[in-house]
C-alpha positions in Angstrom: -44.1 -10.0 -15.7 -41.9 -6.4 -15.5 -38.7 -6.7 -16.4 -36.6 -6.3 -12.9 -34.9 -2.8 -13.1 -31.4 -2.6 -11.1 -29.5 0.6 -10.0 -25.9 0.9 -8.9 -24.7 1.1 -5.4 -23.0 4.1 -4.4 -19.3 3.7 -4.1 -18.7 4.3 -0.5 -15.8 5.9 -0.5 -13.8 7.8 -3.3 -10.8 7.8 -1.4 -9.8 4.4 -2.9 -6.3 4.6 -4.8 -7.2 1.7 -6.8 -10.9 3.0 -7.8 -10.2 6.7 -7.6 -8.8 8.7 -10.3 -5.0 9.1 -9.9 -3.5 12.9 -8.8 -2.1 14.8 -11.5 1.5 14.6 -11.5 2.3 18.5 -11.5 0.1 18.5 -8.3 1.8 15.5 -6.2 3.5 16.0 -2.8 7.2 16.1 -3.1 8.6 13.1 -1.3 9.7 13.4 2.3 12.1 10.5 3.8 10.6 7.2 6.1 11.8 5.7 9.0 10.2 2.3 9.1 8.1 1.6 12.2 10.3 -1.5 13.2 13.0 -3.6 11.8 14.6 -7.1 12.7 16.7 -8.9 11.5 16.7 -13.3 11.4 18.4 -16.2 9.3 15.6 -15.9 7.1 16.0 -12.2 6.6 14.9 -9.1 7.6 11.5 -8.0 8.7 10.3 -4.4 8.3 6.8 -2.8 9.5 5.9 0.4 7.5 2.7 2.4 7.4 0.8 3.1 4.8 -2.0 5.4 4.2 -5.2 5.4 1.6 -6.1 2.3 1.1 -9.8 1.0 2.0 -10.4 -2.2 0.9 -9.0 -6.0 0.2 -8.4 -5.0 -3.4 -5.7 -1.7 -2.4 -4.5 -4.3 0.0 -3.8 -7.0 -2.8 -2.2 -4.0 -5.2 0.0 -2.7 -2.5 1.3 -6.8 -1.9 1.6 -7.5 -5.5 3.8 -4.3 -6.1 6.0 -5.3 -3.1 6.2 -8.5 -3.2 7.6 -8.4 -7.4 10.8 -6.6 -5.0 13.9 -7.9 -5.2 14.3 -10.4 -2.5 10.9 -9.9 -0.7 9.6 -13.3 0.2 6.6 -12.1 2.4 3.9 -9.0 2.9 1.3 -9.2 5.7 -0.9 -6.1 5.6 -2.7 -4.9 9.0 -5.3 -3.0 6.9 -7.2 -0.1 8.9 -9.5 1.0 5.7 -9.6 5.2 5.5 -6.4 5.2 8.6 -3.3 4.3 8.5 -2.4 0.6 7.4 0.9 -1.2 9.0 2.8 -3.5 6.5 5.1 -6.0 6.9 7.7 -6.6 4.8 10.0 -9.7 4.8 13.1 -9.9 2.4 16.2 -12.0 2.0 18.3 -8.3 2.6 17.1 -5.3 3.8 15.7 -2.8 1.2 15.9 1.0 1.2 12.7 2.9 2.2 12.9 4.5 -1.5 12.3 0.9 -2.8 9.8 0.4 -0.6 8.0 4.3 -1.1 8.5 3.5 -5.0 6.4 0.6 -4.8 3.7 1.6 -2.4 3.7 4.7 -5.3 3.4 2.6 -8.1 0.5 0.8 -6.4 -1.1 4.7 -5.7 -0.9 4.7 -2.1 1.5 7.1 0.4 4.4 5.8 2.7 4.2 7.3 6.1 7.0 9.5 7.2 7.9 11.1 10.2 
């Protein structure tokens, strides 16, 4: 019997944040200000969709939500995610938070905030 002799897939995409190698800082895009898509406010707080863009899979999707979520206040994150496009998530917090909070996080995480 041969031994059984495996190869590595491909990665299919290198634009993953989370798998990709992160930009130098000296080379990063200055900052520009966000408008969230949409806002509402309810008695259980205030719901806010922003758009977000380079990440591909479940696992950008899970560090964008755990960055946002460890916000101040934020008691829900649904992510719409449209891997390789634009992604739309939804934020829902106890008080409404600054786009800078949110553009920190999605940062942190290694993905871009939308702006206009």
């Amino acid at each position: 019997m041969t031994p059984e002799t495996r190869s590595p897939l491909p990665m299919a995409s290198t634009g993953c944040a989370c798998c990709a190698p992160a930009p130098a800082a000296d080379h990063a895009a200055p900052a520009a200000p966000a408008a969230p898509a949409a806002g509402t406010a309810s008695t259980t707080g205030t719901t806010t969709a922003y758009q977000i863009q380079g990440m591909t899979c479940g696992h950008c999707a899970t560090n964008v939500t755990e960055e946002i979520t460890a916000l101040n206040g934020v008691t829900e994150v649904h992510i719409d995610l449209v891997a390789g496009g634009t992604s739309t998530v939804t934020v829902t917090a106890e008080h409404p938070l600054s786009t800078e909070t949110i553009r920190a996080a999605v940062e942190e995480a290694g993905y871009t905030l939308v702006t206009d």
